[in-house]
VOGUTOR-772534 format. One record per residue (C-alpha): z negated, y, x; residue number from 1. Coordinates in Angstrom, 1 decimal. Last residue first. Layout:
<nodes>
{Z = Z | Y = Y | X = X | resi = NUM}
...
</nodes>
This chain:
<nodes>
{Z = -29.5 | Y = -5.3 | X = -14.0 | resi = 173}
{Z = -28.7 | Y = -3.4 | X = -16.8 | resi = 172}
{Z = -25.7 | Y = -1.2 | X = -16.1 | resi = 171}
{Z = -25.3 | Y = 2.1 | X = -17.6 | resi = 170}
{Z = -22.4 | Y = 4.3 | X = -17.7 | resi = 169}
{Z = -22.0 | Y = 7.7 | X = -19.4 | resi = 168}
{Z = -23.3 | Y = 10.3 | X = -17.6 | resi = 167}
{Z = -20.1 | Y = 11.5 | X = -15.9 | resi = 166}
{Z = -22.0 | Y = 10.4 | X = -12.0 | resi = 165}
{Z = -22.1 | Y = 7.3 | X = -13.1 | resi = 164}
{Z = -24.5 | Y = 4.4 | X = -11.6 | resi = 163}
{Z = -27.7 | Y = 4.5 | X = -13.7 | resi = 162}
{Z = -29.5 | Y = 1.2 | X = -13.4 | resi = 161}
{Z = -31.2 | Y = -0.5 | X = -16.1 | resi = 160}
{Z = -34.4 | Y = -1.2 | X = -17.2 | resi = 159}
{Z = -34.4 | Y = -2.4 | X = -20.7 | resi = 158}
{Z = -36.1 | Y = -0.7 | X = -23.9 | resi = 157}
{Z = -38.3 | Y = -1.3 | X = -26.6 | resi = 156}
{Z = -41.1 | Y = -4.3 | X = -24.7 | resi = 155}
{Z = -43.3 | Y = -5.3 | X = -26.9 | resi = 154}
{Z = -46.3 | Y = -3.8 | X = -27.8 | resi = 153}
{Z = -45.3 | Y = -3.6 | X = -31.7 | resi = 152}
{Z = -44.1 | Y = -7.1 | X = -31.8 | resi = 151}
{Z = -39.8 | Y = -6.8 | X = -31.6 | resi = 150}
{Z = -38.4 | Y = -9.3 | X = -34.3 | resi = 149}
{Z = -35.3 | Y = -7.0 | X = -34.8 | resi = 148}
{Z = -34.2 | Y = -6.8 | X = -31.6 | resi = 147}
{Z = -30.3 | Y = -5.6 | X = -32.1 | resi = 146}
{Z = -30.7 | Y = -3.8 | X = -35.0 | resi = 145}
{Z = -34.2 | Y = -2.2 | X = -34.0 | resi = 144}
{Z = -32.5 | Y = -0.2 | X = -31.0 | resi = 143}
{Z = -33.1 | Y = -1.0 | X = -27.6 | resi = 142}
{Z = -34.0 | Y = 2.1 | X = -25.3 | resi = 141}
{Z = -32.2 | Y = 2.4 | X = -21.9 | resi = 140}
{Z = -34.5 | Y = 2.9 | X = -19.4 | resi = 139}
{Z = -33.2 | Y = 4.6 | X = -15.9 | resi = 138}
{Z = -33.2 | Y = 3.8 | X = -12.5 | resi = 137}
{Z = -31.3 | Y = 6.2 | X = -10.1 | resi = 136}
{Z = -28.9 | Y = 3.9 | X = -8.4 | resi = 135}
{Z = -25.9 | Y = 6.9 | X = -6.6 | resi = 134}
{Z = -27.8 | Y = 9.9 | X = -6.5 | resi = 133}
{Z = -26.8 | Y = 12.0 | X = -8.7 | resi = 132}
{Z = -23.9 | Y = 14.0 | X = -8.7 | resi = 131}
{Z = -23.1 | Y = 16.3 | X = -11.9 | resi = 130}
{Z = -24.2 | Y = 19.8 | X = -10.6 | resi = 129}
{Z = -21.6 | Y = 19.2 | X = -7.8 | resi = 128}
{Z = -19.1 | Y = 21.7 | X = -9.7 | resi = 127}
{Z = -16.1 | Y = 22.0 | X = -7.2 | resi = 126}
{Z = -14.6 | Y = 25.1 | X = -6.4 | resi = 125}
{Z = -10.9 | Y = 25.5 | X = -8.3 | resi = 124}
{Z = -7.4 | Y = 25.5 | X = -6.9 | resi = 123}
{Z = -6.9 | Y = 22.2 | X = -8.5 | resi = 122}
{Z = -5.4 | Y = 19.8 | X = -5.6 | resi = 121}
{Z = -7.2 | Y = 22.1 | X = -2.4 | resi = 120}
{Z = -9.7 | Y = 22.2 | X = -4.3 | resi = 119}
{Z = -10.6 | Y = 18.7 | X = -4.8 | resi = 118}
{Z = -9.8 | Y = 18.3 | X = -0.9 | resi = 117}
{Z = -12.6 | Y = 20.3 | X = -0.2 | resi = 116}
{Z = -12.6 | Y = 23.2 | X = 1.9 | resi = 115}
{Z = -11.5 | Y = 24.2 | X = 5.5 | resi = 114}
{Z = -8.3 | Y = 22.6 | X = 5.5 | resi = 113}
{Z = -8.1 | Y = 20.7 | X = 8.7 | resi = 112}
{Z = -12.2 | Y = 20.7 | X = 8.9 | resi = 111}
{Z = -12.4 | Y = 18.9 | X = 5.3 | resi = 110}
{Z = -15.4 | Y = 19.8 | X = 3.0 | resi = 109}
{Z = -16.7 | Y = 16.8 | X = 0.7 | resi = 108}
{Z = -15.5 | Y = 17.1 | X = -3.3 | resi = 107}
{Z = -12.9 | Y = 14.3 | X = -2.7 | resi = 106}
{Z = -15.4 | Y = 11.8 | X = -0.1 | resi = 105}
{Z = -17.8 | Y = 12.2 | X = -2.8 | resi = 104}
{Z = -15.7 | Y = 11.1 | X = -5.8 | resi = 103}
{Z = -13.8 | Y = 8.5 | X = -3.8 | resi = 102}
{Z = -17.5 | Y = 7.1 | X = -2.6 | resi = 101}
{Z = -18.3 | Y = 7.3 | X = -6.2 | resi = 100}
{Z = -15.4 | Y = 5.4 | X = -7.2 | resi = 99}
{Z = -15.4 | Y = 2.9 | X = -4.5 | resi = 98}
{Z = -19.5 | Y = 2.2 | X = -5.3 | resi = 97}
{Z = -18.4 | Y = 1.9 | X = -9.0 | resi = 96}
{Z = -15.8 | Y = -0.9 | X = -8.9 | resi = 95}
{Z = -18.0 | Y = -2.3 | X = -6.0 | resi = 94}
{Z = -20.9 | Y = -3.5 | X = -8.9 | resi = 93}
{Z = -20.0 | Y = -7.0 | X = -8.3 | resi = 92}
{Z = -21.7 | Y = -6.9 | X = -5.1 | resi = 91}
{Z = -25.0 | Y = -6.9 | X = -6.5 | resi = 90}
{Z = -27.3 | Y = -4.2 | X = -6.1 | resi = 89}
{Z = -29.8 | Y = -4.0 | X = -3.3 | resi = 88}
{Z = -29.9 | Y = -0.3 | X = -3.7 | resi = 87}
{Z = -29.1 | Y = 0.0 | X = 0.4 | resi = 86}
{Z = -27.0 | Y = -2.6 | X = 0.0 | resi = 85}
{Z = -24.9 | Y = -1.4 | X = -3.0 | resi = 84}
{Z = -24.7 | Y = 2.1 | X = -1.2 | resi = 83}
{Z = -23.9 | Y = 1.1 | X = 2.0 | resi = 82}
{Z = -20.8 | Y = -1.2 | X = 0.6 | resi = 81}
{Z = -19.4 | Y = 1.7 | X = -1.0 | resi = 80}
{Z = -19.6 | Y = 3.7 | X = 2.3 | resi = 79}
{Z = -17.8 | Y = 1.1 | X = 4.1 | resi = 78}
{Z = -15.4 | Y = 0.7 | X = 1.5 | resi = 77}
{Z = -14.9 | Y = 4.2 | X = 1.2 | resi = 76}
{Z = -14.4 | Y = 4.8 | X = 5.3 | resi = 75}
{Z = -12.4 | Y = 1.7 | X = 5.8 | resi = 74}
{Z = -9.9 | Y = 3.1 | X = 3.2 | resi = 73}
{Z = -10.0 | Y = 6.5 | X = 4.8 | resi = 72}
{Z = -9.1 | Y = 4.5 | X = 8.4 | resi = 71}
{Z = -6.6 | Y = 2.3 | X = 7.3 | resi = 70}
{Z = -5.0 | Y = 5.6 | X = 5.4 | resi = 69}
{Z = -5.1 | Y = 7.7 | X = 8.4 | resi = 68}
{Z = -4.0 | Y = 4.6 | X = 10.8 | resi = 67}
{Z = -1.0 | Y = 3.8 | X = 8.6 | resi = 66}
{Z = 1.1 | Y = 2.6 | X = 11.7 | resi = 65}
{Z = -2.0 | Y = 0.5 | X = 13.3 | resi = 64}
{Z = -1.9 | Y = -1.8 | X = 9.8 | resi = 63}
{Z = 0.7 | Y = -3.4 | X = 11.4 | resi = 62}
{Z = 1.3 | Y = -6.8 | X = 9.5 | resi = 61}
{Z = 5.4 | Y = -6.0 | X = 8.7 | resi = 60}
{Z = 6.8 | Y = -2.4 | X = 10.3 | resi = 59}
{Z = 6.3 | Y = 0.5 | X = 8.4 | resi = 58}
{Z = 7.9 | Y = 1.1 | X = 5.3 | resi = 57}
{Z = 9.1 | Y = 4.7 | X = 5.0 | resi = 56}
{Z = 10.2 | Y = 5.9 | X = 1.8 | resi = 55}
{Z = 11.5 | Y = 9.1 | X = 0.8 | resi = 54}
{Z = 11.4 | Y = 10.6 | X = -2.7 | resi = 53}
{Z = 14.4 | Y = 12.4 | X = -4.7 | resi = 52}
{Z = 14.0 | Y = 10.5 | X = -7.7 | resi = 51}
{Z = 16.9 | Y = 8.4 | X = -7.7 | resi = 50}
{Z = 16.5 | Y = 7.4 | X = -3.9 | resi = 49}
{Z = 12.8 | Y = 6.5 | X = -4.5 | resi = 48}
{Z = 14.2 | Y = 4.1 | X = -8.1 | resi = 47}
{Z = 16.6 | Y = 2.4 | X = -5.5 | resi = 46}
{Z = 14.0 | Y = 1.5 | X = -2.7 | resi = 45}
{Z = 11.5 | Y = 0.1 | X = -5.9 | resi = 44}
{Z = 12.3 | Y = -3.2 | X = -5.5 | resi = 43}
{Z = 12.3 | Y = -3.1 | X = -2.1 | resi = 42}
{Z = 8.7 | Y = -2.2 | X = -2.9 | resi = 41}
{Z = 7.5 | Y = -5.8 | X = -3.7 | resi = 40}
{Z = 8.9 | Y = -7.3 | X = -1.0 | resi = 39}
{Z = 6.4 | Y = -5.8 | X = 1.5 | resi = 38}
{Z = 6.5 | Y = -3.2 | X = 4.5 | resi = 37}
{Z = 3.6 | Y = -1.5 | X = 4.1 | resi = 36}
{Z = 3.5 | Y = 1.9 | X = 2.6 | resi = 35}
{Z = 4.5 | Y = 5.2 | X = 3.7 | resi = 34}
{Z = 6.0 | Y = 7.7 | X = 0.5 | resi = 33}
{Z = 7.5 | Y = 11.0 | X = 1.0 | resi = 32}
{Z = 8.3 | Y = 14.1 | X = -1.7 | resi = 31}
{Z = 5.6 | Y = 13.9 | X = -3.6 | resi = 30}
{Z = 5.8 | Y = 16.8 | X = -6.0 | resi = 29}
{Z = 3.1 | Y = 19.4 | X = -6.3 | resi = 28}
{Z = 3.3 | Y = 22.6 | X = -8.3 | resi = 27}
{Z = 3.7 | Y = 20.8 | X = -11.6 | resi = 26}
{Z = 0.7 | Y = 18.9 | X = -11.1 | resi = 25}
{Z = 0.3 | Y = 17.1 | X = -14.4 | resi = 24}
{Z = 3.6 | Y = 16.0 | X = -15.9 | resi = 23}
{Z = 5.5 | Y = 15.1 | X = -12.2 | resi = 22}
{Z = 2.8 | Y = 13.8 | X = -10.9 | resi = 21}
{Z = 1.6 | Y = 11.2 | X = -13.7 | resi = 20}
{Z = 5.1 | Y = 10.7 | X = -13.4 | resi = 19}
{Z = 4.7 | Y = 9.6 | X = -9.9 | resi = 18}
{Z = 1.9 | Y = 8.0 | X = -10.7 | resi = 17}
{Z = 2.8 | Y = 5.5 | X = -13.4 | resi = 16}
{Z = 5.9 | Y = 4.8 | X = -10.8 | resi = 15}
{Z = 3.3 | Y = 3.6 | X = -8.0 | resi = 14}
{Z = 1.4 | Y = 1.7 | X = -10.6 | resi = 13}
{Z = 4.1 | Y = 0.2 | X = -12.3 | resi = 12}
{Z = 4.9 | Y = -1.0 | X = -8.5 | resi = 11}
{Z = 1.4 | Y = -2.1 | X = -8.1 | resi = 10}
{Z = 1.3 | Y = -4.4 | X = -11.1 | resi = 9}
{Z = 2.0 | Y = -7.9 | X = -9.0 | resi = 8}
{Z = -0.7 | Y = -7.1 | X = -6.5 | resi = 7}
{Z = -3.5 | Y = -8.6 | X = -8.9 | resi = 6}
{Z = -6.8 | Y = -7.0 | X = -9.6 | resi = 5}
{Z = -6.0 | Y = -3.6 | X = -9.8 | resi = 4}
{Z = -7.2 | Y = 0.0 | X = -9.3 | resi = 3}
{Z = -5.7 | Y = 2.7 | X = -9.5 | resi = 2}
{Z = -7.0 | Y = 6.1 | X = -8.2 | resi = 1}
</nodes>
């Protein structure tokens, strides 16, 4: 999952994943790409050709000819935007609502192939012993470098939000 905040870098993108493919999952290759029909890929029709992959554009402002992707993107944004409102965090927090709702919607069983789409990609079960519930609050403790006239009652650590499901980011909010 890439994320950007300008259009311009989405053809390194497409070509950072394609060898990300090529080097990591030796057993998969991507062999067909759909996209939008935008300048920015006509660019790339040449470097598809060389590389074996097929691109279809689809026809300009019809989202109705990507319906699977339209409707898995509308799926993680609405579920990203259910989890900041029902935590009543701020919207600049989406970053980590999309990943979560990526990570969930990845490690959640599929009908069509009768497990998760994580293992479907590594051929190994999913360890859900690391998901939390999305806004656990949490207290991170403020060291005496950074407060260092602290009265003894005062307060010696911030409440803070706990919005990873690795363990290793806190937002104080």
């Amino acid at each position: 999952m890439f994320f950007m905040k300008i259009k311009d870098k989405t053809v390194k993108h497409i070509k950072n994943f394609v060898t990300l493919m090529k080097t990591d999952c030796s057993d998969y290759s991507l062999k067909c790409l759909h996209t939008d029909f935008e300048c920015k890929y006509l660019v790339l029709k040449n470097w598809f050709t060389v590389n074996n992959i097929i691109w279809e554009p689809t026809v300009p402002y019809s989202p109705e000819e990507n319906g699977v992707s339209e409707q898995l993107n509308r799926i993680i944004c609405k579920s990203a935007q259910a989890m900041l409102k029902d935590f009543g965090l701020n919207s600049y927090l989406w970053l980590k609502a999309i990943k979560t709702a990526v990570y969930i919607k990845n490690r959640s069983s599929t009908w069509v192939l009768n497990m998760t789409l994580y293992e479907a990609w590594t051929d190994n079960v999913s360890d859900l012993s690391s998901l939390y519930i999305f806004d656990i609050i949490a207290w991170a403790h403020i060291f005496k470098e950074q407060h260092q006239q602290r009265v003894k009652f005062e307060d010696c650590s911030l409440k803070c939000h706990y919005l990873n499901m690795k363990g290793s980011s806190i937002f104080c909010v």
